[in-house]
C-alpha positions as CSV (number, residue, x, y, z in Angstrom):
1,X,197.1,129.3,117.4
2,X,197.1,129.1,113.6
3,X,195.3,127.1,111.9
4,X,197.9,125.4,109.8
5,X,199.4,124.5,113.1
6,X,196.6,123.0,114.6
7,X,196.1,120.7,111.6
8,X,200.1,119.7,112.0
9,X,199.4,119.0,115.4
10,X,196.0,117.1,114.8
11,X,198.1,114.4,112.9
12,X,201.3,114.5,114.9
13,X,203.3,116.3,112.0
14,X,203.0,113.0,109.6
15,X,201.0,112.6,106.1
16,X,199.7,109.3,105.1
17,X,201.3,110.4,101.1
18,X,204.8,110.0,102.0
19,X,206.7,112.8,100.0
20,X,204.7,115.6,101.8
21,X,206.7,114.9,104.4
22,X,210.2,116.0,102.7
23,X,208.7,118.7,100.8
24,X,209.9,122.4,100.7
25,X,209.4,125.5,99.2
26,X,213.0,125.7,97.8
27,X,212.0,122.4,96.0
28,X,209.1,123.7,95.0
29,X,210.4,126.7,93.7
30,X,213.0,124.8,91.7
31,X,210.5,121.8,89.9
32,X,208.0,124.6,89.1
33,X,210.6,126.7,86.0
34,X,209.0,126.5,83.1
35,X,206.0,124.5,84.0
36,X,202.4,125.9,84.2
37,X,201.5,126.1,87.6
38,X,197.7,125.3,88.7
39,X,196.4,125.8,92.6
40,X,194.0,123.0,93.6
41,X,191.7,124.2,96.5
42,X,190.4,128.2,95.8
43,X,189.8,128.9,98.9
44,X,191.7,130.2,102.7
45,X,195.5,128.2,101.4
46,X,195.0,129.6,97.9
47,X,194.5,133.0,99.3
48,X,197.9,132.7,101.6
49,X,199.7,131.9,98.4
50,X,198.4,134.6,96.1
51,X,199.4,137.0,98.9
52,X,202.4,136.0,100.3
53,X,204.6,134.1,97.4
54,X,205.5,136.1,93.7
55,X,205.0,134.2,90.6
56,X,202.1,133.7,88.3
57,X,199.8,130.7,87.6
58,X,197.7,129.6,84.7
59,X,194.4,128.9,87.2
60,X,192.9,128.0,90.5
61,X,190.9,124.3,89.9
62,X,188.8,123.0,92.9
63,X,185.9,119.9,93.0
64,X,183.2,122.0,94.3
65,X,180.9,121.5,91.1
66,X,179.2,125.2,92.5
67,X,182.1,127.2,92.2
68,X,183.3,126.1,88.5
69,X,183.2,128.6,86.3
70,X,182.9,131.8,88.7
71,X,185.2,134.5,88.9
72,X,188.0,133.6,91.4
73,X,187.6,137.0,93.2
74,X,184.4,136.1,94.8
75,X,186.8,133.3,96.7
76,X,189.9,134.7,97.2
77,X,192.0,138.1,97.5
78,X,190.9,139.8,94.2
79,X,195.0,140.3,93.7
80,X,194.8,137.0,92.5
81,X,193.4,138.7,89.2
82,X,196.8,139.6,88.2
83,X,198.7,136.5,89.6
84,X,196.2,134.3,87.3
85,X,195.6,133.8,83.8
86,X,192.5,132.0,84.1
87,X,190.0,134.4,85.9
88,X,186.9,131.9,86.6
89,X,187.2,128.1,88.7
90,X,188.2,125.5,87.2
91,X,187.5,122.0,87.4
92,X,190.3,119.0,87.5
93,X,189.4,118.5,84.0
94,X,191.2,121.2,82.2
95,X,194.3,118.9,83.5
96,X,193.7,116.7,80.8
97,X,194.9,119.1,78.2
98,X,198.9,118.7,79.6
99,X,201.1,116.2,80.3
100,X,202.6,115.6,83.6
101,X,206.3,116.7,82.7
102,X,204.6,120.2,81.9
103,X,203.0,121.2,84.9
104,X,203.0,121.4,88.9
105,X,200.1,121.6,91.1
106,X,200.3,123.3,94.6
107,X,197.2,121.9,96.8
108,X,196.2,124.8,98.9
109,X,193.1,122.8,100.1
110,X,194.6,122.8,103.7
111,X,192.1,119.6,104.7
112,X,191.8,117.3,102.3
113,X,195.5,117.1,100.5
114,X,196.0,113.9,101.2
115,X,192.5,113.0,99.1
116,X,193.4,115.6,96.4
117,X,196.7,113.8,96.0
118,X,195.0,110.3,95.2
119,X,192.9,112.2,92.6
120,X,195.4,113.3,91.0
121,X,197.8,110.3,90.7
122,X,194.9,108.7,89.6
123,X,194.8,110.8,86.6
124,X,198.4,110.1,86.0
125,X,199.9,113.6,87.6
126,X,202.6,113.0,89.7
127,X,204.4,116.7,90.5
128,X,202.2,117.8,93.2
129,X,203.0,119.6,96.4
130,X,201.0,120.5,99.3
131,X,201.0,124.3,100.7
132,X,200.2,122.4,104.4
133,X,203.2,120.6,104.4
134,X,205.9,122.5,103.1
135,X,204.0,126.2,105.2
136,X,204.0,125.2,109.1
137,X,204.3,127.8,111.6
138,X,202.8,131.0,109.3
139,X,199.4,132.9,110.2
140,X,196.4,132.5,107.7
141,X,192.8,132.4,108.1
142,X,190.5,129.6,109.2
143,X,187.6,128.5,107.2
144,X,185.3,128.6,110.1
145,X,184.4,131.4,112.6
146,X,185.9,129.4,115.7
147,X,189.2,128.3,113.9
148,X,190.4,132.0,113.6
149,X,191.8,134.5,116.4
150,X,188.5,137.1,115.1
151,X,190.2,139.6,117.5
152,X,193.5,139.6,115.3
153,X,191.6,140.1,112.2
154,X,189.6,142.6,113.4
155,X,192.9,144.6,114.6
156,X,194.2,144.3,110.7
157,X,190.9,146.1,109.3
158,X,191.6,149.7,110.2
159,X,190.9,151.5,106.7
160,X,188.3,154.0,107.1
161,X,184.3,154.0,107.3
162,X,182.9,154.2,103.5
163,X,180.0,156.9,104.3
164,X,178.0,155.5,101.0
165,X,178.6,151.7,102.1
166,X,175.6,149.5,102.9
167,X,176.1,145.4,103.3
168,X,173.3,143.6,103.4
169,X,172.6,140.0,104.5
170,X,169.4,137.6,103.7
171,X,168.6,134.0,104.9
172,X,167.8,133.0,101.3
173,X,170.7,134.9,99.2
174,X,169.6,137.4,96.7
175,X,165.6,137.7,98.4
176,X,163.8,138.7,101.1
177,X,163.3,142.7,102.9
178,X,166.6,143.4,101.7
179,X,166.2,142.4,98.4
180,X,163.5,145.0,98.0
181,X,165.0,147.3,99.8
182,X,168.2,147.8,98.1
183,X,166.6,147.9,94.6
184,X,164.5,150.8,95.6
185,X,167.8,152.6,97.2
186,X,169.3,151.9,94.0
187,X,166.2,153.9,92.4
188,X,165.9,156.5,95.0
189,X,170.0,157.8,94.6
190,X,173.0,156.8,92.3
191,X,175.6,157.0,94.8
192,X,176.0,154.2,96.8
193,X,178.1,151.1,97.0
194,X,176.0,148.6,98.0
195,X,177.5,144.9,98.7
196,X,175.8,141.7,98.5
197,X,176.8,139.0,100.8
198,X,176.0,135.4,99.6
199,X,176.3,132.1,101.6
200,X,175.3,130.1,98.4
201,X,176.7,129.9,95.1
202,X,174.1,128.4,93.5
203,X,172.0,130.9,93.5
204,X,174.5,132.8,91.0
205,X,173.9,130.2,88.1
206,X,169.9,130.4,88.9
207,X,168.5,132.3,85.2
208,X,166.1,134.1,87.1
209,X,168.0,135.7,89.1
210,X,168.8,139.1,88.2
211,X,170.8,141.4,90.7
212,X,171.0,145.0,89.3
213,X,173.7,147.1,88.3
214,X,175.3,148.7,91.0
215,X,174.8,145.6,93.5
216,X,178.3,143.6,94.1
217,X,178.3,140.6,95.9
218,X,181.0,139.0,98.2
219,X,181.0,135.3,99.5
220,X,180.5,134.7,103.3
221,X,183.3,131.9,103.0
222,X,186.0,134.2,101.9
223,X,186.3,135.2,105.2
224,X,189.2,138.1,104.7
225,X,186.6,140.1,102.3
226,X,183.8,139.4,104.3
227,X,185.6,141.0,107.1
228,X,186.8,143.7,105.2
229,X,183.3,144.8,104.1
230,X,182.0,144.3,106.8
231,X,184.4,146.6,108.9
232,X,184.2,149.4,106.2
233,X,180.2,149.9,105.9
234,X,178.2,152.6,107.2
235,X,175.3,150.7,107.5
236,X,174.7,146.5,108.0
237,X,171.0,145.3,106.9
238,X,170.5,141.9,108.0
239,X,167.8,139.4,108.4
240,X,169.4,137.0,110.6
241,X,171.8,137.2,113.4
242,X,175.6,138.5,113.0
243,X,178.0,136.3,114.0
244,X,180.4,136.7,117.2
245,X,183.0,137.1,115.2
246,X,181.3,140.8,113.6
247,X,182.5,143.9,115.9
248,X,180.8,147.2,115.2
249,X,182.4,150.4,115.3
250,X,181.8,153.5,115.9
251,X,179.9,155.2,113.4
252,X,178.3,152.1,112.2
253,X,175.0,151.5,111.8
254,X,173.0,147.9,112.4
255,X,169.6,147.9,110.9
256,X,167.9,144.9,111.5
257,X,164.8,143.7,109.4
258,X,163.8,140.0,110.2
259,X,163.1,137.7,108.2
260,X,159.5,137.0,108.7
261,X,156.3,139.6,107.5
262,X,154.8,142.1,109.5
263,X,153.6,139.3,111.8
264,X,155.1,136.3,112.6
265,X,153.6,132.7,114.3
266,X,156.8,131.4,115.8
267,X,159.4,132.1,118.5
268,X,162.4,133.2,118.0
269,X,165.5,134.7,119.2
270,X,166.1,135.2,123.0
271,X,162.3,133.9,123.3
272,X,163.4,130.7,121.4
273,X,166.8,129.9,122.5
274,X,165.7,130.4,126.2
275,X,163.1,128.1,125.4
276,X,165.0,125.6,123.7
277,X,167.8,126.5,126.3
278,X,171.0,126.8,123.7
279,X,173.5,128.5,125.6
280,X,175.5,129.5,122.2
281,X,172.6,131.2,120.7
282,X,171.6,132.9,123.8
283,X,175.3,134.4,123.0
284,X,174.6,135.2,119.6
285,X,171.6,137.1,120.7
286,X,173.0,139.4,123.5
287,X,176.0,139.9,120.5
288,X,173.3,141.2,118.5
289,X,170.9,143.3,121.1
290,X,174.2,145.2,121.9
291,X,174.8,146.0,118.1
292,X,171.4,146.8,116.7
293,X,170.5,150.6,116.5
294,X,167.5,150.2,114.4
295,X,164.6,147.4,113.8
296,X,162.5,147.6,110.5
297,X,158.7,146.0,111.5
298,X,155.9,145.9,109.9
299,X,152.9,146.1,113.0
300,X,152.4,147.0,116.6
301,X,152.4,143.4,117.2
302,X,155.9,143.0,115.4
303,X,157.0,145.8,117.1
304,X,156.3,144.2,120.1
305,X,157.3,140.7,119.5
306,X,160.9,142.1,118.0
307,X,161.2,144.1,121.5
308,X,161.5,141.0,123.5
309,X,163.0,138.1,120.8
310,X,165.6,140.5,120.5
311,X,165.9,142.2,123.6
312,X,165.6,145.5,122.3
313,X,164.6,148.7,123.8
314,X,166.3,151.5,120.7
315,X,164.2,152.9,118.2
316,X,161.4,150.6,116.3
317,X,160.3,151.8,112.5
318,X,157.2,150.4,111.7
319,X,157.6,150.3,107.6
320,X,155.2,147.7,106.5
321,X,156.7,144.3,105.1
322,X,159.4,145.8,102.1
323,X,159.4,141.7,100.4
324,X,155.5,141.3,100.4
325,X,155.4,144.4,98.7
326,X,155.8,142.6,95.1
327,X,152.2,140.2,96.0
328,X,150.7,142.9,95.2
329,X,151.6,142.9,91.5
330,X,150.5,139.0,90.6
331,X,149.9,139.0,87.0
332,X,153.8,140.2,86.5
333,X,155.1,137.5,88.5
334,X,153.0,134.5,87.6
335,X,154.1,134.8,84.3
336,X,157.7,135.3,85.2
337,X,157.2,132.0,87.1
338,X,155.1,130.6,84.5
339,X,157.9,130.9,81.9
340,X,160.5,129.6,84.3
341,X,159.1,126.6,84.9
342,X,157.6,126.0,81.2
343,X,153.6,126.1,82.1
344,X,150.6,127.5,80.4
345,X,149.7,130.9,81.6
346,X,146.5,129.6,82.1
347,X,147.3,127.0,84.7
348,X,146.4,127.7,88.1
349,X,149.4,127.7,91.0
350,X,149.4,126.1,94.4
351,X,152.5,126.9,96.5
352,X,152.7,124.4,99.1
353,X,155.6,125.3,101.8
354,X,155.5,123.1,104.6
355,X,158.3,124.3,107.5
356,X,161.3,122.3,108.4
357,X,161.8,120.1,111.9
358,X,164.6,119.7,114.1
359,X,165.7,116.8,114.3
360,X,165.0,115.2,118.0
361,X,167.9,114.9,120.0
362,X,170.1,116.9,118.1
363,X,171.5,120.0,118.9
364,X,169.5,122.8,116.5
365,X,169.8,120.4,112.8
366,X,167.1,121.2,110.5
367,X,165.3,118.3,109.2
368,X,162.7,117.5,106.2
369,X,159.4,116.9,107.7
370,X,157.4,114.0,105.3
371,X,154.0,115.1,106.0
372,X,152.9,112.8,103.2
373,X,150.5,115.1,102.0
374,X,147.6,113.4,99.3
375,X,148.5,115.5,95.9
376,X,146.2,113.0,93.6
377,X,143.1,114.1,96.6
378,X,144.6,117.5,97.0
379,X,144.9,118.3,93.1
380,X,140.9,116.8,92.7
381,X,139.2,119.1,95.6
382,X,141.0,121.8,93.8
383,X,139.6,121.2,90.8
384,X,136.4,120.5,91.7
385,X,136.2,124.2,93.9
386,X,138.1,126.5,92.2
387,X,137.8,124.8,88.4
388,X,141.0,125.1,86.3
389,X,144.1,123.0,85.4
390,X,146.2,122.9,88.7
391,X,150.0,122.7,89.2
392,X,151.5,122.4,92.7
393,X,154.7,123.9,92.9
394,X,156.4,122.5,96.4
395,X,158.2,125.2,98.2
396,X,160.7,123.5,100.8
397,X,162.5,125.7,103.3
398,X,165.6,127.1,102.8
399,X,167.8,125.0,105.6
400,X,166.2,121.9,104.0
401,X,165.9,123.0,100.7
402,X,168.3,120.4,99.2
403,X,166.7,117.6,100.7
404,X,164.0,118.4,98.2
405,X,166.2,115.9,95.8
406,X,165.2,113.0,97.6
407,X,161.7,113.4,97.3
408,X,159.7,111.7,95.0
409,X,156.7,113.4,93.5
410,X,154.3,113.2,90.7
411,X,154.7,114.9,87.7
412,X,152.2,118.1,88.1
413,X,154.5,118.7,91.3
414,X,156.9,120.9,90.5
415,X,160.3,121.0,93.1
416,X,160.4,124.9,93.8
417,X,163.0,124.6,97.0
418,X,165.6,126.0,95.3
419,X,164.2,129.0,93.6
420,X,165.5,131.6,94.6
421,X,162.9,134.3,95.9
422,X,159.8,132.9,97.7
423,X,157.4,135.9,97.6
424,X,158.0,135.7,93.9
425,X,156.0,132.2,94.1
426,X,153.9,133.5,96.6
427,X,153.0,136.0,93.8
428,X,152.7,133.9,91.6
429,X,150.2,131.5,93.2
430,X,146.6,131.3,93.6
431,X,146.3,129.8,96.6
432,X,148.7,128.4,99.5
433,X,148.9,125.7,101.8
434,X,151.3,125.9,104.7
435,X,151.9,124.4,108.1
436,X,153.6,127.0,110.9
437,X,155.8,129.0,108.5
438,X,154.7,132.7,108.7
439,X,154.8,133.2,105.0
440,X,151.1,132.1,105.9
441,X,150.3,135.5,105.9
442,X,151.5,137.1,103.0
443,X,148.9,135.9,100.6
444,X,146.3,136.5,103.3
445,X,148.1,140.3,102.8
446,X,146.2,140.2,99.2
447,X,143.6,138.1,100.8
448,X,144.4,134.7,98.3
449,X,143.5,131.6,100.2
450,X,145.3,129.8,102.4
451,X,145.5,126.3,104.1
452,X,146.9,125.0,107.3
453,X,148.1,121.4,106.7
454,X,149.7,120.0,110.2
455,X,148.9,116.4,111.0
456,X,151.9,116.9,113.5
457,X,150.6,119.9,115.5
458,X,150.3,118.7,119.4
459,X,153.9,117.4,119.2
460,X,155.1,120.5,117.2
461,X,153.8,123.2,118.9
462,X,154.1,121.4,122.2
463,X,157.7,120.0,122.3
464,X,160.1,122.2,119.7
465,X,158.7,125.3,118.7
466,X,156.6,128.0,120.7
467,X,154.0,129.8,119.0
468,X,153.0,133.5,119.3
469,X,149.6,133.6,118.3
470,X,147.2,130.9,119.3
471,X,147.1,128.3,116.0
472,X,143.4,128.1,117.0
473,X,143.0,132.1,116.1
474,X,144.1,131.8,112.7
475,X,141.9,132.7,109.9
476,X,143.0,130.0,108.0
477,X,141.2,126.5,107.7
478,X,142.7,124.1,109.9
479,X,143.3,120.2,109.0
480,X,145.3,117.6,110.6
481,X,144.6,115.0,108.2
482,X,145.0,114.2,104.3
483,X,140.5,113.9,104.9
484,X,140.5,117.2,106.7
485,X,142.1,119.0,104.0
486,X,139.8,117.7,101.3
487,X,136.9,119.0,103.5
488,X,138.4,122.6,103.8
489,X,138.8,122.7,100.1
490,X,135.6,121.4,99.1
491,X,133.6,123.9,102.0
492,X,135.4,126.9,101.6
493,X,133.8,130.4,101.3
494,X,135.3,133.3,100.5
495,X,133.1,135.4,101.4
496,X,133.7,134.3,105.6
497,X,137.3,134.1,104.8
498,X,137.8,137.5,103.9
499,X,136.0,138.7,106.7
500,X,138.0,136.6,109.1
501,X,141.7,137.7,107.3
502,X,139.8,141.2,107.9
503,X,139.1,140.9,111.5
504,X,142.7,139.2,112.1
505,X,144.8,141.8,110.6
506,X,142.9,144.5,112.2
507,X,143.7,143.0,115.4
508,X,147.1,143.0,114.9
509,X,147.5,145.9,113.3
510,X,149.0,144.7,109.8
511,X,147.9,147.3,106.8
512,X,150.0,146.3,103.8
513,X,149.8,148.7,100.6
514,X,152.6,147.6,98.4
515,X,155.0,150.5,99.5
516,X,156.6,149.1,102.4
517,X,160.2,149.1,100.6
518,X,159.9,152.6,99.5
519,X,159.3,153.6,102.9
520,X,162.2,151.6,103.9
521,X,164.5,153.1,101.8
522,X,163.8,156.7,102.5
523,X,164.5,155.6,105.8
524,X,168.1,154.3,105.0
525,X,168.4,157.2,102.9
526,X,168.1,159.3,105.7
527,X,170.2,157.4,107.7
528,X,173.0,157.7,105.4
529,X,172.7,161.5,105.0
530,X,172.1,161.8,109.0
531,X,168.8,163.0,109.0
532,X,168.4,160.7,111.9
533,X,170.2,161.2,115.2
C-alpha cells in the first residue's frame, strides 16, 4: 500500500488545519496564475510533483539547516533542474522577500504539513496547500526502506548495466578503504564513473573535505537515485552491510571491504548478531553472504575472521589495509590537521577515540560512553614523558558523533567527532589512547604509541560486545583507572613496546607498507576489464 495512503489512513482521512481537508488540485491550479510558486519539503512529495505535474517554480525551501544551500539534485529527480529557477535549498527565509498575495506554497513534506502550516501562518502566509491532502490514492516513494513495496521499485529499474560503473559506500561518508581506493582508480584509468553515496550532508560543507574530480555523489535518502545507481553499477564497494531492500543482478559485482584494519578486536556480523540474538540483522547478514562475490582483508587472521562474521566461503584478497595506507606519510597530514584546527606545527597531538555503548535495554542504540577521563593528569604525564606542548584532539565515533556537542571540555581539547576522515587524525597524531575500537592498531601499523583506557572493561567485554583477540594479548598498556593511565605514561618504554607491536603483528600476520590501496585498485581494475573469472 502507498505511502500517502497509509498516512490518510493513520489519521482517519482528517487534518487538524481545517482547509486541507477541502483542498484540490483544480483549486490549486487556479490560485497559483501568476504567483511564484515555492515547494516546502525537498524531499520523496517534492519529487512526485516535479515528476508528475507541468509547471515551473521559483525554489524548493525546507528547515533542514544541512541541506540549505545544496544543489536540489542531490534530493530529488535531477528534472527538477529545469522545473526550478533556484537550483540550491532554500531556507523559509527567502519568503520574507514577497508578499502573501504574490505567492503560493505547495507543502510536499508528506509528515509534518500540519506543522509547516503553523510556520507559515506565523510568518503571515496564508495561500498554502498540502500535496498529502489534495494527492490520495497515487504511488510515490517512502522515506524509509520498510515504507516502500522495494520489489516494485526494483521492477521499474531495468536500464542496462554501466560496464565502467562503481558505487561505493563508507560508514563515515567521504573516508575509509574506499576513500583510498577510488582516488587511486581515479589515478590508475580515466574512464570510469565512479558514484559516491552519502548518508550525511554535513560532511559536504566540511573545508577539508575534498572529493576529486570525477567522483559524484548521490544521497542515500533520495531513495529513487539511490536505487537507480545502485541497479545500474558493475561493481558495489561497501564497508557496511546493504540493505534488504538492494537486489543484485546478474553481472554485478559486490566487493566487500569492512570497515575495520587488517585486524580487528570486536565481533561482528553473523558472530555478533547471533550473539546479541537480533533476528533482523541476522537477515541483513544472510542478504549480504548471498550477494558478496569478493572480500578485500588485510591478514590471515582477517581473512579468517571475515569467513565466519560474514558467512563467507567465495574468494578472499588479502590487500593490506587501503585507509591506513596514508599513516604512513605523517608530516603531510599533521600539518593539514594542524592548519584546520588553527595550532602550532610544533604542538604535539593526542587522538583520543573512545568507542560508543549500546544503550542497555535497548534494541541496538548507540550511546556516548562518559569515561570521564583525567585531561588536566593526562595532559601532565604527557608532558613530563614525551616533553612538548600537547593538544588532545577527542575523536568520538561516528554513531555518536554528534553527541560530542554536549560535552564539556577544557580548552586544549579539541572536539574532532565530526571531522571527517579518521586516519587523517590518526596521521596526524603522535600518540593514541583508545578503549576497544580497532583503530588501535593503525598507529601501532607505524608503531606510534598507543593506550588502552577502559575503566568499564568486565562489563563491556562480558555483557555487549565479544572480543576476538584476548584484551589481555594486546601490546598496548592496559589501565582501568584515571591512576592507571598516569602510570602507563610515566613508565613507558619504547624500546619493549616495539618489540611487543613486533611480536603481535607477526602473529597475526599484518605487514602494512603503505600500498595497500594500489593493490586494491588493480584489483578492481581487473575486475572491471574481466581479468578475473
Amino acid at each position: 500500500m502507498d505511502i500517502i495512503q497509509n498516512i490518510l489512513n493513520e489519521r482517519n482521512r482528517r487534518f487538524g488545519i481545517e482547509k486541507f481537508n477541502f483542498q484540490t488540485w483544480e483549486e490549486f491550479e487556479r490560485i497559483k496564475k501568476n504567483k511564484s510558486v515555492f515547494l516546502f519539503g525537498i524531499g520523496i512529495g517534492a519529487d512526485f510533483f516535479i515528476e508528475n505535474y507541468t509547471g515551473s517554480i521559483v525554489g524548493l525551501i525546507d528547515n533542514d539547516k544541512k541541506k540549505h544551500g545544496l544543489p536540489i539534485d542531490l534530493f530529488i529527480d535531477e528534472i527538477a533542474l529545469d522545473k526550478c529557477q533556484e537550483k540550491k535549498v532554500l531556507d523559509v527565509s527567502i519568503l520574507n522577500q514577497y508578499k502573501n498575495d504574490d505567492i503560493v506554497i505547495l507543502i510536499t513534506n508528506l509528515k509534518s504539513c500540519e506543522q509547516i502550516a503553523e510556520q507559515l501562518e506565523s510568518i503571515g502566509i496564508s495561500n498554502y496547500f498540502s500535496l498529502l491532502a489534495m494527492e490520495g490514492l497515487k504511488k510515490v516513494f517512502s522515506d524509509t526502506a520498510q515504507d516502500y513495496d522495494s520489489d516494485n521499485i526494483i521492477k521499474e529499474c531495468t536500464k542496462r548495466i554501466e560496464q565502467n560503473k562503481i558505487v561505493f559506500y563508507t560508514m563515515g561518508g567521504y573516508s575509509g578503504h574506499g576513500k583510498y581506493i577510488a582516488e587511486q582508480l581515479s589515478k590508475l584509468r580515466d574512464d570510469l564513473d565512479i558514484v559516491w553515496i552519502i548518508d550525511d550532508l554535513k560532511i559536504l560543507k566540511d573545508p577539508a573535505l575534498h572529493i576529486p574530480k570525477g567522483i559524484r555523489y548521490v544521497y542515500l535518502r533520495n531513495r529513487k537515485q539511490y536505487i537507480y545507481q545502485m541497479e545500474t553499477a558493475k561493481i558495489w564497494i561497501y564497508d557496511d552491510m546493504i540493505p534488504l531492500y538492494i537486489h543484485k543482478r546478474p553481472g554485478q559485482i559486490y566487493v566487500q571491504v569492512k570497515h575495520w584494519p587488517s585486524i580487528t578486536l570486536k565481533t561482528f556480523g553473523f558472530d555478533l548478531t547471533t550473539f546479541r540474538n537480533e533476528e533482523g540483522e541476522i537477515a541483513v547478514c544472510k542478504h549480504n553472504s548471498a550477494m558478496i562475490d569478493y572480500i578485500l582483508t588485510g591478514s590471515k587472521f582477517d581473512t579468517d575472521t571475515c569467513r565466519s562474521g560474514f558467512g563467507f566461503q567465495g574468494e578472499v584478497v588479502q590487500v593490506g589495509s587501503p585507509r591506513s595506507d596514508i599513516i604512513f606519510y605523517e608530516i603531510t597530514h599533521k600539518q593539514k590537521i594542524c592548519r584546520y584546527y588553527d595550532l602550532d606545527n610544533e604542538k604535539k597531538i593526542l587522538l583520543y577515540a573512545p568507542t560508543f555503548r549500546c544503550k542497555q535495554g535497548v534494541y541496538y542504540k548507540p550511546d556516548v560512553y562518559e569515561t570521564n577521563i583525567d585531561y588536566e593528569l593526562l595532559l601532565k604525564k604527557l608532558s613530563g614523558r614525551f616533553f612538548g606542548d600537547w593538544r588532545i584532539l577527542l575523536r568520538l565515533h561516528p554513531v555518536v558523533s554528534e553527541a560530542s556537542k554536549n560535552i564539556k571540555q577544557p580548552d586544549y581539547v579539541i572536539d574532532a567527532s565530526n571531522y571527517h576522515d579518521s586516519q587523517e587524525l590518526v596521521a596526524a597524531a603522535d600518540i593514541m589512547i583508545t578503549d576497544y575500537s580497532s583503530i588501535m592498531f593503525e598507529p601501532a601499523f607505524v608503531r606510534k604509541p598507543v593506550f588502552l583506557f577502559a575503566p568499564d572493561r568486565k562489563e563491556y567485554i562480558n555483557g555487549e560486545r565479544k572480543l576476538l583477540i584476548d584484551y589481555d594479548t594486546l601490546p598496548f598498556p592496559i589501565a582501568e583507572s584515571n591512576e592507571e593511565l598516569a602510570h602507563n605514561i610515566e613508565n613507558f618504554d619504547q624500546e619493549e613496546y616495539v618489540n611487543k607491536v613486533d611480536k603481535f603483528m607477526e602473529k597475526y600476520g599484518v605487514h602494512e607498507d603503505g600500498h595497500a590501496s594500489e593493490r586494491a585498485a588493480k584489483f578492481i581494475s581487473d575486475l572491471l576489464d574481466d581479468k578475473r573469472s
